[in-house]
Backbone as JSON Lines, residues from 0, in Angstrom:
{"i":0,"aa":"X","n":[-4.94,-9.95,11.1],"ca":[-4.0,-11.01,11.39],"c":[-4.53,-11.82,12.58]}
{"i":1,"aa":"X","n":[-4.42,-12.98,12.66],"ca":[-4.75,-14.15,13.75],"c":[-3.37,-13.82,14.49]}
{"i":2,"aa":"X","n":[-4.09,-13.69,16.01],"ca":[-2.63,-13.86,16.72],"c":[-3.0,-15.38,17.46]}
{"i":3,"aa":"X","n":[-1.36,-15.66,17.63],"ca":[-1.53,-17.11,18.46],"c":[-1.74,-16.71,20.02]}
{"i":4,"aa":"X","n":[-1.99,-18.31,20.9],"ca":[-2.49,-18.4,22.08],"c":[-1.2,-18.02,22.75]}
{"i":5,"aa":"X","n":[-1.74,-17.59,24.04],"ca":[-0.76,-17.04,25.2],"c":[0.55,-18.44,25.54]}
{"i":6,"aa":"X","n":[1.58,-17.73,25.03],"ca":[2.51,-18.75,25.65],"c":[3.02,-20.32,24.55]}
{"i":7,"aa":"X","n":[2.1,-19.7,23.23],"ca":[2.82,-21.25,22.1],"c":[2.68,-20.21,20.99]}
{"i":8,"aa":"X","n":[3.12,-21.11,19.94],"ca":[3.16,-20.25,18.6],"c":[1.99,-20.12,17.78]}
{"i":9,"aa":"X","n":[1.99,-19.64,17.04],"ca":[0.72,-20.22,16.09],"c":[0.62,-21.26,15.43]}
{"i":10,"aa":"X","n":[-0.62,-21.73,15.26],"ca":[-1.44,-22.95,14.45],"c":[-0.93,-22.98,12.92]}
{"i":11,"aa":"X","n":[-0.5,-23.74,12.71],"ca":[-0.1,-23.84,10.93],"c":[-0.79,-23.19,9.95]}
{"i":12,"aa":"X","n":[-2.18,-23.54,10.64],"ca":[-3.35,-22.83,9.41],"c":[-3.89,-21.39,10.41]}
{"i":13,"aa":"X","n":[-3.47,-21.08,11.46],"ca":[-3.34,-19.49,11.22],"c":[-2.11,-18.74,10.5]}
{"i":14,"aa":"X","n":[-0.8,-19.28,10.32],"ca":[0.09,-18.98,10.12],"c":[0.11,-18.9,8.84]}
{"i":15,"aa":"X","n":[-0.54,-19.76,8.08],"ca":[-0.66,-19.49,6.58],"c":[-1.78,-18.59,6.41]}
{"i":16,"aa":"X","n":[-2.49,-18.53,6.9],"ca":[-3.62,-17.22,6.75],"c":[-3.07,-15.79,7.09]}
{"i":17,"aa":"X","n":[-2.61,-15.71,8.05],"ca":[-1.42,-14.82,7.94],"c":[-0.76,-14.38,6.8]}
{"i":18,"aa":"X","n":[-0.27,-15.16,6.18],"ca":[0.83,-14.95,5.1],"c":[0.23,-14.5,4.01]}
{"i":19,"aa":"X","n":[-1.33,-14.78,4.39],"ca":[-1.94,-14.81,2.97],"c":[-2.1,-13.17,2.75]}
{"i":20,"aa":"X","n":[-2.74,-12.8,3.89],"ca":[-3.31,-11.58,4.67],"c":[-2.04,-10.55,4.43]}
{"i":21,"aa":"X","n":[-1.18,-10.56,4.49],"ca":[0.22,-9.82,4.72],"c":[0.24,-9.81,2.71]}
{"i":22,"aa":"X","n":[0.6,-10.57,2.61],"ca":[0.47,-10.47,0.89],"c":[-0.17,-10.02,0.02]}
{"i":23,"aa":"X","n":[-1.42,-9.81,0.76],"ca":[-2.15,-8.61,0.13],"c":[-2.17,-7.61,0.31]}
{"i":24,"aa":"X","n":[-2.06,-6.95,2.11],"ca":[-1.65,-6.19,2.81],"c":[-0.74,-5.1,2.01]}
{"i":25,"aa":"X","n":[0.66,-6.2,1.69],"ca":[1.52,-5.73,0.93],"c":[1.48,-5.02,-0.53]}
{"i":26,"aa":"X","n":[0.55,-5.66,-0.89],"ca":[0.3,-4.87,-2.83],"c":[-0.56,-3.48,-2.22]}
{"i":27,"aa":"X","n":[-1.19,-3.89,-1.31],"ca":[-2.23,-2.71,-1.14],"c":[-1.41,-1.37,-0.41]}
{"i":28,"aa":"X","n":[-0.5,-1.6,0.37],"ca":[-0.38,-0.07,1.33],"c":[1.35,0.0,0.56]}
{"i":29,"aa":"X","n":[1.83,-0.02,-0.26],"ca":[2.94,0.02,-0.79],"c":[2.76,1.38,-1.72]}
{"i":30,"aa":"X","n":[1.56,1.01,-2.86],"ca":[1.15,2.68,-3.38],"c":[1.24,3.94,-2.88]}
{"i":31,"aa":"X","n":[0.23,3.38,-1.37],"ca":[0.54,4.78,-0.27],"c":[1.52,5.29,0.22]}
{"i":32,"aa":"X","n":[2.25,4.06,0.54],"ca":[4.14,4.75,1.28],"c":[4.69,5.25,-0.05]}
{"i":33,"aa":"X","n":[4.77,5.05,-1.24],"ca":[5.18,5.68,-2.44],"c":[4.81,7.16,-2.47]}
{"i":34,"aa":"X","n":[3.5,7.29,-2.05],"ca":[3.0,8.47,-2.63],"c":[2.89,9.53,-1.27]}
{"i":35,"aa":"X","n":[3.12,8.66,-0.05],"ca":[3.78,9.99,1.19],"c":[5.39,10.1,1.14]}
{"i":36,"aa":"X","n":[5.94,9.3,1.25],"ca":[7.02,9.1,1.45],"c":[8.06,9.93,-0.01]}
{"i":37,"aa":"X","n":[7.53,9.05,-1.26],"ca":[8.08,10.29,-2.26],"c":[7.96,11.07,-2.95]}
{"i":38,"aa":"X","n":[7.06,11.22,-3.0],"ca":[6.18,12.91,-2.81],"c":[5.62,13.64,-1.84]}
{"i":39,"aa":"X","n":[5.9,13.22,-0.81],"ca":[5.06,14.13,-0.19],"c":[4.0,14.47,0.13]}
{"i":40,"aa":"X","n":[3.54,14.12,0.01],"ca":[1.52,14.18,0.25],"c":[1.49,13.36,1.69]}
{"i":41,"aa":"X","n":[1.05,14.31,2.21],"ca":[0.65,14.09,3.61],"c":[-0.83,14.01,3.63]}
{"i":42,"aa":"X","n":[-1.33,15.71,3.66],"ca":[-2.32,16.25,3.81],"c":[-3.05,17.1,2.62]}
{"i":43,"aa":"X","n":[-4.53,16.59,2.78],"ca":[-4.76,17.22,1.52],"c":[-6.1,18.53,1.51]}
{"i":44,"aa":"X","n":[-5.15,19.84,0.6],"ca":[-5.89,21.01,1.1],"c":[-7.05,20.91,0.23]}
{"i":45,"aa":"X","n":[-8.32,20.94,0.91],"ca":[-9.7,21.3,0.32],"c":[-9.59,22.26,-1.21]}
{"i":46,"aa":"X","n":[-9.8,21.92,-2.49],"ca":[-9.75,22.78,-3.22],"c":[-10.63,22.24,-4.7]}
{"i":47,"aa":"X","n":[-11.41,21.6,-3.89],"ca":[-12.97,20.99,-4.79],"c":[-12.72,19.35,-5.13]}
{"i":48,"aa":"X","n":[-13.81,18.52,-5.18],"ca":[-13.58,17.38,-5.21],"c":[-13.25,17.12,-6.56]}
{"i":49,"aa":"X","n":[-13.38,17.38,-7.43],"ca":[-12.8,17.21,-8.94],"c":[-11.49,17.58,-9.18]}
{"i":50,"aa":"X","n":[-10.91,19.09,-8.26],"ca":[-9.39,18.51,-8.38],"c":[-8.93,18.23,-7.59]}
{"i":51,"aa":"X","n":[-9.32,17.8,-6.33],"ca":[-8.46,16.9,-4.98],"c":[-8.29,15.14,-5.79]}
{"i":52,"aa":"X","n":[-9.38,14.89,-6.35],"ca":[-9.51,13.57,-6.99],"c":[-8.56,13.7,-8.34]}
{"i":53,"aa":"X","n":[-8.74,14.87,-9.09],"ca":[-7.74,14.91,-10.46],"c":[-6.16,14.22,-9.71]}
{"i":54,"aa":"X","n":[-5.74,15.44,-8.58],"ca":[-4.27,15.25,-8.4],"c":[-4.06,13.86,-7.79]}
{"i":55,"aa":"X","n":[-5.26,13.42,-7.0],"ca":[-5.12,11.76,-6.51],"c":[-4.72,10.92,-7.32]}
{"i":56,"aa":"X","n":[-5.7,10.81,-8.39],"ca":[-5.51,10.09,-9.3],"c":[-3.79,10.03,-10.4]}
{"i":57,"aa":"X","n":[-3.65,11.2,-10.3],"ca":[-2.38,11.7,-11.18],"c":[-1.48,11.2,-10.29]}
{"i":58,"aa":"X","n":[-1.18,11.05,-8.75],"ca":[-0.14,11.03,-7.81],"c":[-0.31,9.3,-8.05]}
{"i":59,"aa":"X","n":[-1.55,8.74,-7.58],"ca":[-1.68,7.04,-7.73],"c":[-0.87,6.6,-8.83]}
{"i":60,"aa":"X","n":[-0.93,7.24,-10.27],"ca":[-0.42,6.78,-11.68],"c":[1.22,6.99,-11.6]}
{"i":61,"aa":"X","n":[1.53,7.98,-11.15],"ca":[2.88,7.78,-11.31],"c":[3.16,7.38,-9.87]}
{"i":62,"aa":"X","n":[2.74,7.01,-8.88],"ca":[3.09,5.91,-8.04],"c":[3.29,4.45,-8.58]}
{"i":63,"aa":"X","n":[2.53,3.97,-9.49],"ca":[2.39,2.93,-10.38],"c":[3.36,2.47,-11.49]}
{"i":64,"aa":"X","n":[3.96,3.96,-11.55],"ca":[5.14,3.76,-13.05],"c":[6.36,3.75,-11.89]}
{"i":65,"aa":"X","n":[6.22,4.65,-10.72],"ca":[7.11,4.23,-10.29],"c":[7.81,2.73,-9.44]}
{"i":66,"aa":"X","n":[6.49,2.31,-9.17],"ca":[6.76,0.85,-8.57],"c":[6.99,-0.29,-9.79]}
{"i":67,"aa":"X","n":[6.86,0.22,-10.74],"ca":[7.68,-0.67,-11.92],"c":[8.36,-0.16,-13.15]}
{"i":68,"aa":"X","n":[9.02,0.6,-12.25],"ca":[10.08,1.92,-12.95],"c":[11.24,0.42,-13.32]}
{"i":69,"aa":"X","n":[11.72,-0.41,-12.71],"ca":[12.66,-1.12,-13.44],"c":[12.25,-1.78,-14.49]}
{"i":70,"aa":"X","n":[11.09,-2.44,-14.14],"ca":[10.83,-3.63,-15.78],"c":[10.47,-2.77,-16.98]}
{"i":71,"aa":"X","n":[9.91,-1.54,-16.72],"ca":[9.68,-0.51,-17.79],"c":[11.44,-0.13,-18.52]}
{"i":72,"aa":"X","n":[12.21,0.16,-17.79],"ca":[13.54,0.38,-18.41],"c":[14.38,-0.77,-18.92]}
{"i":73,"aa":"X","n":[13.84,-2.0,-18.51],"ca":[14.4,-3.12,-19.24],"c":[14.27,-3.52,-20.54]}
């Protein structure tokens, strides 16, 4: 993020770069709060890279159904 100068606001065209930045920000770390927050996954115990990556992958996917758990039931 561009921060503005000491004491004024920001520049129009940092402020839209900003927005831009945040908007992607947003698609990107939304999966992750899904997948600590409702499940649980904090920390992850060593138990070989083929199934630390299996259950990743499995936790990402239904993070995915769940962030469009409504238009799927429509």
């Amino acid at each position: 993020m561009r921060k503005a100068p000491k004491g004024s606001g920001p520049h129009p065209t940092d402020a839209r770069v900003n927005r831009i930045i945040a908007m992607v920000r947003a698609k990107v770390e939304h999966p992750f709060r899904v997948i600590k927050r409702r499940f649980g996954y904090m920390k992850t115990r060593y138990r070989g890279l083929a199934k630390n990556r299996a259950q990743l992958f499995t936790l990402f996917a239904l993070g995915n159904l769940f962030l469009v758990r409504r238009g799927l039931m429509a």
